[in-house]
C-alpha positions as a LaTeX table, in Angstrom:
\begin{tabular}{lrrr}
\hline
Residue & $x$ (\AA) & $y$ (\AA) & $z$ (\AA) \\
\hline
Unk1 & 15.24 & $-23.62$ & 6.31 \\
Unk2 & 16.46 & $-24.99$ & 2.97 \\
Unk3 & 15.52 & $-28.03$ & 1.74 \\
Unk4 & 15.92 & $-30.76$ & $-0.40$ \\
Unk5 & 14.06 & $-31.13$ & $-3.73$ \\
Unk6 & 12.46 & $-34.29$ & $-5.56$ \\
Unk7 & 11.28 & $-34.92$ & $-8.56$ \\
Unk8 & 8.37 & $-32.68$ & $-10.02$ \\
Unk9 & 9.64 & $-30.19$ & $-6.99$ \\
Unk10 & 8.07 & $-31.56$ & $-3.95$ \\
Unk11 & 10.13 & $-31.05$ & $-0.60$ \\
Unk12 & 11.02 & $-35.03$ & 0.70 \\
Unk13 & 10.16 & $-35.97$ & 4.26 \\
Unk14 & 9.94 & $-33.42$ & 6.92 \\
Unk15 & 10.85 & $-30.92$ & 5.30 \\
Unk16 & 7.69 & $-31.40$ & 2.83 \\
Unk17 & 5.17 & $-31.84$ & 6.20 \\
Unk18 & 6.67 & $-28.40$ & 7.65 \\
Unk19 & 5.35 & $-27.19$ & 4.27 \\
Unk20 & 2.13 & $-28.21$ & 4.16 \\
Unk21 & 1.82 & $-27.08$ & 7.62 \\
Unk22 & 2.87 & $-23.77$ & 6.92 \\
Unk23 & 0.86 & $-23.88$ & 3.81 \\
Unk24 & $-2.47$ & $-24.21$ & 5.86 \\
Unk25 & $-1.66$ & $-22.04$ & 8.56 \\
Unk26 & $-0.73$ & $-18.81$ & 6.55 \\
Unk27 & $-3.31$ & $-20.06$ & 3.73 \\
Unk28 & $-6.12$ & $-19.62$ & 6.25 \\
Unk29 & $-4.59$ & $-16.22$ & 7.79 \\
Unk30 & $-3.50$ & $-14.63$ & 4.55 \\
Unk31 & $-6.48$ & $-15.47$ & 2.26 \\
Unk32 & $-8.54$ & $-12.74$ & 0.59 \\
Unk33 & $-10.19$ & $-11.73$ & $-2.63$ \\
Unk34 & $-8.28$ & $-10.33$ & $-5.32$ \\
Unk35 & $-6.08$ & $-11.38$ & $-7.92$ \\
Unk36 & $-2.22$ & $-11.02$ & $-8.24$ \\
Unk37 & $-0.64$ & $-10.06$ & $-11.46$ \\
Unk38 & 2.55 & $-11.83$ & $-12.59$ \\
Unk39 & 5.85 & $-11.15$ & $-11.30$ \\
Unk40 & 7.12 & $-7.88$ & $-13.50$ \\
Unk41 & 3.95 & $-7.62$ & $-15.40$ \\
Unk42 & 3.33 & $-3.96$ & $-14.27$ \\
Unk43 & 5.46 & $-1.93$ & $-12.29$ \\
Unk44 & 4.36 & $-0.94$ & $-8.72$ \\
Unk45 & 2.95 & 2.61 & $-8.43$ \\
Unk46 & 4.08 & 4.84 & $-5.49$ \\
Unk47 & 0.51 & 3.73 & $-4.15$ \\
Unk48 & 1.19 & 0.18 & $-4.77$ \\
Unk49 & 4.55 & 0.59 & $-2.71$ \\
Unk50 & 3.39 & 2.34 & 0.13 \\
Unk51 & 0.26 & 0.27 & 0.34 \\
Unk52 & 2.50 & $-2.88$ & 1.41 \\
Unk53 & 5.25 & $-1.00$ & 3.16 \\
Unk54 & 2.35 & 0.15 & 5.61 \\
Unk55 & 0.82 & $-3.28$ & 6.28 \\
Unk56 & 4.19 & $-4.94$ & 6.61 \\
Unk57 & 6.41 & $-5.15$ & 9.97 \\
Unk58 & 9.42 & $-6.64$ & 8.06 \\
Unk59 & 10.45 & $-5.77$ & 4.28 \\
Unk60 & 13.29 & $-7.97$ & 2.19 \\
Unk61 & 15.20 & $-8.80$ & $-0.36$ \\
Unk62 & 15.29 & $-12.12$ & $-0.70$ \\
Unk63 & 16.50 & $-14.57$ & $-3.56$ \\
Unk64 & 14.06 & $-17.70$ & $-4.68$ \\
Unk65 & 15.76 & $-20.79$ & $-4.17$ \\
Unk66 & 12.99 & $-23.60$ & $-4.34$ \\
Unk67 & 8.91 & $-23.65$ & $-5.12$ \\
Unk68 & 6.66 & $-26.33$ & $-4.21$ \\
Unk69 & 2.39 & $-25.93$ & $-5.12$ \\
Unk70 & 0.18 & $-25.98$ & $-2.17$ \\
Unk71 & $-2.67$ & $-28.20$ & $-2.78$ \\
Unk72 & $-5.66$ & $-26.44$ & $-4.24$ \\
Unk73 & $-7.82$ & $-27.74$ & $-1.32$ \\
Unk74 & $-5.77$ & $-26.21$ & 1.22 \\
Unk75 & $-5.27$ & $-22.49$ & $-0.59$ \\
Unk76 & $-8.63$ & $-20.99$ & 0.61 \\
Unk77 & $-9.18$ & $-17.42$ & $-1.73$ \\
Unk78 & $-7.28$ & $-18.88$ & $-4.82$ \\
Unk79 & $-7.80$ & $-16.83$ & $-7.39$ \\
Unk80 & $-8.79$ & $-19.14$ & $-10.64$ \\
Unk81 & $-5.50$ & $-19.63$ & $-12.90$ \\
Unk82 & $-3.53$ & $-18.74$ & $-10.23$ \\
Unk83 & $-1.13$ & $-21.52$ & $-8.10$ \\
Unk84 & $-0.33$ & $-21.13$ & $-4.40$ \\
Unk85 & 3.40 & $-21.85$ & $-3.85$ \\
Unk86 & 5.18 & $-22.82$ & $-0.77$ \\
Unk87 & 8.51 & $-20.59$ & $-1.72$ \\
Unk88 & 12.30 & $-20.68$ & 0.38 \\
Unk89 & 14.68 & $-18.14$ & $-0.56$ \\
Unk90 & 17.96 & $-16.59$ & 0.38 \\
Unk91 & 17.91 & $-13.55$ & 2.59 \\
Unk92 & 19.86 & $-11.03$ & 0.42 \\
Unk93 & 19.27 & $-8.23$ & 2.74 \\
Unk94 & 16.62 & $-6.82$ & 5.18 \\
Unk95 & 15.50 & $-3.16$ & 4.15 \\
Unk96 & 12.95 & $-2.67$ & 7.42 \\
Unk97 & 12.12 & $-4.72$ & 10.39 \\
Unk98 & 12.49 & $-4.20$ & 14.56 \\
Unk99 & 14.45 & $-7.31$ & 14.51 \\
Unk100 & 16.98 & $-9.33$ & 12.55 \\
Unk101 & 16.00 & $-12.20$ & 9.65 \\
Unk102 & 17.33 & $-15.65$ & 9.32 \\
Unk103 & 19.63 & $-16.17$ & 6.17 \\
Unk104 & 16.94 & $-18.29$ & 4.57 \\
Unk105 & 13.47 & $-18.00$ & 4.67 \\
Unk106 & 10.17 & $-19.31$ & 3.77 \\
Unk107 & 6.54 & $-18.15$ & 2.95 \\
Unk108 & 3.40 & $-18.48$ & 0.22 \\
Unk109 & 2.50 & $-16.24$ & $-2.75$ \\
Unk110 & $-0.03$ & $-16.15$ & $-5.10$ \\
Unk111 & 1.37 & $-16.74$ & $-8.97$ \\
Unk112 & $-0.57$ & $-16.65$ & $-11.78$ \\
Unk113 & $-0.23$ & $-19.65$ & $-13.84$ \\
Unk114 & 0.92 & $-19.35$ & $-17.40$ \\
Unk115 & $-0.40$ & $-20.16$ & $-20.49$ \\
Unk116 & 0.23 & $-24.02$ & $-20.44$ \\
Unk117 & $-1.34$ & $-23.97$ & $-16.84$ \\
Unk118 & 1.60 & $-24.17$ & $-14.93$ \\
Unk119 & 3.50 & $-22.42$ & $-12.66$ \\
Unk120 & 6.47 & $-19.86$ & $-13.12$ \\
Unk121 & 9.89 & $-20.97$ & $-12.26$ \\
Unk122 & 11.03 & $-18.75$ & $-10.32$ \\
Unk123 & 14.14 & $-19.89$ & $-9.13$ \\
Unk124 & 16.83 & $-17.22$ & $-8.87$ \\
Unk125 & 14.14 & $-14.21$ & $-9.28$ \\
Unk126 & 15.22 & $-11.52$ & $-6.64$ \\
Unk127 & 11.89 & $-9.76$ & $-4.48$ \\
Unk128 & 11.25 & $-7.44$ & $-2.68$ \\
Unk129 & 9.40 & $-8.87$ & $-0.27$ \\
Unk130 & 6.67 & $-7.53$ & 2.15 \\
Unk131 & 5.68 & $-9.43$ & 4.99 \\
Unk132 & 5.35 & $-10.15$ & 9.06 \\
Unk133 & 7.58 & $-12.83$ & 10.91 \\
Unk134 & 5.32 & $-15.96$ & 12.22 \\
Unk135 & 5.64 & $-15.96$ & 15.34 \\
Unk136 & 7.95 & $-18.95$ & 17.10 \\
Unk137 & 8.20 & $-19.95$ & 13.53 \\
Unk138 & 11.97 & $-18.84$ & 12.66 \\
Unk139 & 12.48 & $-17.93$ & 8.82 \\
Unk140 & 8.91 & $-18.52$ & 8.47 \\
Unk141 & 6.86 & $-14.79$ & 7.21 \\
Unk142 & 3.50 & $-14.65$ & 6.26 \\
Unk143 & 3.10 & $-11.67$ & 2.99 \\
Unk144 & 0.95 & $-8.74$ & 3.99 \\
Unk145 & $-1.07$ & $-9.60$ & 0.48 \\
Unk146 & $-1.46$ & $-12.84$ & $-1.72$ \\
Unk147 & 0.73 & $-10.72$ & $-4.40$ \\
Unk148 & 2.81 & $-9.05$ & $-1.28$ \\
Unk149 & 6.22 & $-9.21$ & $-3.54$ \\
Unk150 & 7.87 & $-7.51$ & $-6.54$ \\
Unk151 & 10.61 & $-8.29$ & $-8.84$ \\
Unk152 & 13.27 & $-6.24$ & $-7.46$ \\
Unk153 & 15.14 & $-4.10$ & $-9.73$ \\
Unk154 & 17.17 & $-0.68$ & $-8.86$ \\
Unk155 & 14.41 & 1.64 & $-9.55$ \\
Unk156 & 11.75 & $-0.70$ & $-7.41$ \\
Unk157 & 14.48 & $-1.16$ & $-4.46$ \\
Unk158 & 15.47 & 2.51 & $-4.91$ \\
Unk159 & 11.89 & 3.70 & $-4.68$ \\
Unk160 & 10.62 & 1.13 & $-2.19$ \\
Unk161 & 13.27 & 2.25 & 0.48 \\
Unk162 & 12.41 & 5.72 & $-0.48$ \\
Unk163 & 9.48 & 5.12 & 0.93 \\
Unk164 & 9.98 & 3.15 & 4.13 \\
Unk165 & 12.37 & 6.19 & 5.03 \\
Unk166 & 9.61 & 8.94 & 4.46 \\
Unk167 & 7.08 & 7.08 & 6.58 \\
Unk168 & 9.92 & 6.53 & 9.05 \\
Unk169 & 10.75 & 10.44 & 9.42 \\
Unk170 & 9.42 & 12.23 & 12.14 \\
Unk171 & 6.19 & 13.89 & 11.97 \\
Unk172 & 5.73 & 11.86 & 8.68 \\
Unk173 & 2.17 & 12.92 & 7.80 \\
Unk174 & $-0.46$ & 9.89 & 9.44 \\
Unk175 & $-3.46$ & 8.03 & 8.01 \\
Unk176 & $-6.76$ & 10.43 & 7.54 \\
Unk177 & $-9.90$ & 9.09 & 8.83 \\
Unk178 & $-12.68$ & 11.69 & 7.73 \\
Unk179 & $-13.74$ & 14.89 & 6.87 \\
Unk180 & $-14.75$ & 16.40 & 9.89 \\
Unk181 & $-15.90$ & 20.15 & 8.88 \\
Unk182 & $-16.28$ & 22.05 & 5.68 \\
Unk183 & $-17.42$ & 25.49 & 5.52 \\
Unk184 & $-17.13$ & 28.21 & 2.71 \\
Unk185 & $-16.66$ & 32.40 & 3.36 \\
Unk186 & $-17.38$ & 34.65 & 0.32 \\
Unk187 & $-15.43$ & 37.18 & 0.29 \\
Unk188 & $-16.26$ & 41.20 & $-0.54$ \\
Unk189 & $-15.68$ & 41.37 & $-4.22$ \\
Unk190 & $-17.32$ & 38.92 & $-7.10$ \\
Unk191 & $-15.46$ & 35.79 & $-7.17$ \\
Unk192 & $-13.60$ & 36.01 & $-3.79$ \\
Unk193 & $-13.71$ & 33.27 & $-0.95$ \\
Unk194 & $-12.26$ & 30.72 & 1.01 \\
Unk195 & $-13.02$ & 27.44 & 1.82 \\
Unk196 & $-11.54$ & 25.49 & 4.87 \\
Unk197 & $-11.81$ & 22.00 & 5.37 \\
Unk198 & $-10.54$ & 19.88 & 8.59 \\
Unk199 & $-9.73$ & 16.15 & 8.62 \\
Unk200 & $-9.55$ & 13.61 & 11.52 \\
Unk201 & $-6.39$ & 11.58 & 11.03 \\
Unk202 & $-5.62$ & 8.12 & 13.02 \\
Unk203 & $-3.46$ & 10.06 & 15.73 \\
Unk204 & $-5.82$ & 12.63 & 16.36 \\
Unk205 & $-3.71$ & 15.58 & 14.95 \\
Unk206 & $-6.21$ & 16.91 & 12.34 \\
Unk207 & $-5.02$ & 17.82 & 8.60 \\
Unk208 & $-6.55$ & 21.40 & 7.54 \\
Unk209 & $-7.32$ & 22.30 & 3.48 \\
Unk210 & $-7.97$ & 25.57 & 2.05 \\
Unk211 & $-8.87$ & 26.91 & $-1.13$ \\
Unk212 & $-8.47$ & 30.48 & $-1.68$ \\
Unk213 & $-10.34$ & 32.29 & $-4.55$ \\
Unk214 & $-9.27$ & 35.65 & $-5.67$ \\
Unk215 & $-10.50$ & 37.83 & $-8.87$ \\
Unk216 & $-8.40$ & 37.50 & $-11.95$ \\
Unk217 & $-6.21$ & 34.69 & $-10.47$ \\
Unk218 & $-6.13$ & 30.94 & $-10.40$ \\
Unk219 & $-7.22$ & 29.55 & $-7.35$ \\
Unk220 & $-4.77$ & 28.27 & $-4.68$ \\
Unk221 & $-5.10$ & 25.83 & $-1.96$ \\
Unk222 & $-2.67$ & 24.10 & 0.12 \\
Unk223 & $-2.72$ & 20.99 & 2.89 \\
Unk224 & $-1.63$ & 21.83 & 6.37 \\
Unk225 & $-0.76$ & 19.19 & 9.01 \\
Unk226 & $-2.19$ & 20.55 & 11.49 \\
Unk227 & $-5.42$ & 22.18 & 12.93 \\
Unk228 & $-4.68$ & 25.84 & 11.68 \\
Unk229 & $-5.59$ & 26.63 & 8.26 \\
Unk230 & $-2.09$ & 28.60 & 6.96 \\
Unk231 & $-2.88$ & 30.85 & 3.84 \\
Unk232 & 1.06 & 29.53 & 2.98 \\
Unk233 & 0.65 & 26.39 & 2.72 \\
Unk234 & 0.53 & 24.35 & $-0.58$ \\
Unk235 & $-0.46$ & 21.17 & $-2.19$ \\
Unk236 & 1.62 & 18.29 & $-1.74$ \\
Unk237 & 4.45 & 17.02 & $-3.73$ \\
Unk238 & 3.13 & 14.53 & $-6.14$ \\
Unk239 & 4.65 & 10.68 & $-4.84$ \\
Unk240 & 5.34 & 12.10 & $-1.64$ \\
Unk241 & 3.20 & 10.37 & 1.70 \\
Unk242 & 1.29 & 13.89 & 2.19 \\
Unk243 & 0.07 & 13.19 & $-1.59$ \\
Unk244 & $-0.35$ & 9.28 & $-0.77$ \\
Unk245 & $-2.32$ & 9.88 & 2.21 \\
Unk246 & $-4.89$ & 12.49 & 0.90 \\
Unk247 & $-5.06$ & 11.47 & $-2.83$ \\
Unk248 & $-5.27$ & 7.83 & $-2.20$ \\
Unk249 & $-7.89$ & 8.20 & 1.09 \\
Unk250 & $-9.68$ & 11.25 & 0.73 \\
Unk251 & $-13.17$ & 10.53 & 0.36 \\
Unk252 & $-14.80$ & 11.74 & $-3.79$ \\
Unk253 & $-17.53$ & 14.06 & $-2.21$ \\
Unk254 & $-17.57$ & 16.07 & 0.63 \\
Unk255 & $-19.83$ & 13.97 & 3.75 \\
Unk256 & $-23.23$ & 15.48 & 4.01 \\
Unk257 & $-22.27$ & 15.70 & 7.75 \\
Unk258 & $-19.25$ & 17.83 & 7.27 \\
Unk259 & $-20.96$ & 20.87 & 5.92 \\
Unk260 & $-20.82$ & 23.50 & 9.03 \\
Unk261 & $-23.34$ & 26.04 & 6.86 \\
Unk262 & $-26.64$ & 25.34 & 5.74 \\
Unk263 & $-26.47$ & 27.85 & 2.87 \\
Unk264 & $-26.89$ & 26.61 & $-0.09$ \\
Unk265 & $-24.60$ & 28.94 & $-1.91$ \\
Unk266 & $-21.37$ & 28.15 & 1.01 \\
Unk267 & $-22.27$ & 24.25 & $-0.08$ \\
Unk268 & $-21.92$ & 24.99 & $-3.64$ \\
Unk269 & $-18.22$ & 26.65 & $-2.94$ \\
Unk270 & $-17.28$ & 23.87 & $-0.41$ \\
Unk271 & $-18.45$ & 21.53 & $-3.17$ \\
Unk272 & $-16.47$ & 23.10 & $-6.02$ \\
Unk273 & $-13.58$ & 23.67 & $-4.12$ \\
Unk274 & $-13.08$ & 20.35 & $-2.62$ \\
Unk275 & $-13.27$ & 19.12 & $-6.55$ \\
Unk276 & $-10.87$ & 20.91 & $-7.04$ \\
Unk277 & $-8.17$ & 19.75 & $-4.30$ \\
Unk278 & $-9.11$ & 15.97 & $-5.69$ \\
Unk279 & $-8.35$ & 17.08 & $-9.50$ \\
Unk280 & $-5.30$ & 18.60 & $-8.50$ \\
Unk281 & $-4.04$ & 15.52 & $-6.44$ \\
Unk282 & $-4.56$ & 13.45 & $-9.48$ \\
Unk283 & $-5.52$ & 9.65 & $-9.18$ \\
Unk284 & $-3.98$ & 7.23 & $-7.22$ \\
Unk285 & $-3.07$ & 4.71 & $-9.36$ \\
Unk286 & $-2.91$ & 0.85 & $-8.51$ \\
Unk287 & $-1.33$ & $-1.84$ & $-10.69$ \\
Unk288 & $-2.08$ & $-4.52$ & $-7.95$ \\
Unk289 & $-4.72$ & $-6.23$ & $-6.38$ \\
\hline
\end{tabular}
């Protein structure tokens, strides 16, 4: 997969056609809206991280060797001052993936350009890159986002494999879909209830949240995986994939649907208490795209 440079780093002779070909192919596949920040510019978030470890089916480390532009007419979704490079690199090691990777391999990214309007040399950067193979295109991956790299670094590589392991682990908490039911019980003394909510997930094991109110303490609620609501359980550990999946996915109001009571007063408690599970989560932050 290497090649040979020229002058003003265009790939000579075939090796520049199997570029341009690959160019239009994953330009047209991997195009969408949304801009890329520079390599480094902001670290990834946990969010960031687990975002692209989700949507990827191989994740690398790979070492930038050579950069060629794509022609702006052929990078459909270019982000204005950005540059769409044709990029081959060293394969410095393979963190996830069902199946081996060549030593050298080849894809596009979306750069921003700098101040003088050109690209970034990026020649001997090291990423952490987050992609899918091409298939019966050897070396050849296509990134799971425009900006689906980082600048890899121990505490990016450290955290990034962190993460492929926890969604790896069995019974690894799955994707929510919606809230299915929320209902509200007052209890028998002023300022005592519980609220119960259940959530549809992508494998069809539901997620159950409670709140539980009691006079002259500070409420407590807890996530469950599963469909019984368990008085024991408790919130998430912040950066963990429980946290990911509910802070980053969980819708900001409760669905009108949901509600299982039509008093207004159990509304009002479902309401308040499901404000506070999303306060407690905290944001999910995003540095990318």
């Amino acid at each position: 997969m290497s090649a040979k440079f020229g002058s003003g780093g265009r790939p000579r002779g075939g090796i520049r056609r199997a570029a341009v070909a690959a160019a239009l192919m994953l330009s047209s596949a991997g195009a969408v809206d949304g801009q890329p920040l520079p390599p480094g510019a902001a670290p990834a978030t946990y969010a960031d991280i687990a975002d692209l470890v989700e949507a990827s089916a191989t994740i690398a480390l790979v070492e930038v060797r050579t950069q060629a532009p794509v022609e702006s007419a052929r990078a459909p979704g270019l982000a204005a001052g950005h540059a769409r490079l044709y990029i081959e690199g060293r394969t410095l090691g393979l963190l996830w993936g069902r199946s081996g990777l060549a030593s050298q391999v080849a894809f596009l990214a979306d750069v921003p350009l700098l101040a003088n309007g050109k690209a970034p040399k990026l020649k001997k950067q090291r990423w952490l890159v987050f992609a899918a193979p091409v298939p019966d295109r050897p070396g050849v991956l296509q990134l799971a986002a425009p900006d689906g790299y980082i600048i890899a670094d121990p505490a990016s590589e450290q955290l990034t494999r962190g993460i492929i392991a926890a969604f790896a682990a069995p019974g690894a908490p799955p994707r929510i879909r919606q809230i299915r039911e929320a209902m509200s019980v007052a209890g028998n003394l002023t300022g005592e209830s519980e609220t119960q909510l259940f959530v549809d997930t992508a494998v069809g094991t539901p997620v159950s949240l409670s709140v539980v109110r009691r006079p002259g303490q500070e409420p407590r609620w807890g996530a469950s995986w599963s469909e019984i609501a368990d008085e024991s359980a408790r919130p998430p550990e912040p950066n963990s994939v429980a946290w990911y999946r509910l802070a980053c996915f969980l819708p900001r109001q409760l669905p009108a649907r949901a509600y299982l009571q039509q008093e207004a007063s159990a509304r009002v408690r479902a309401d308040a208490d499901y404000r506070l599970i999303l306060q407690q989560l905290g944001p999910c932050r995003r540095t990318r795209a």
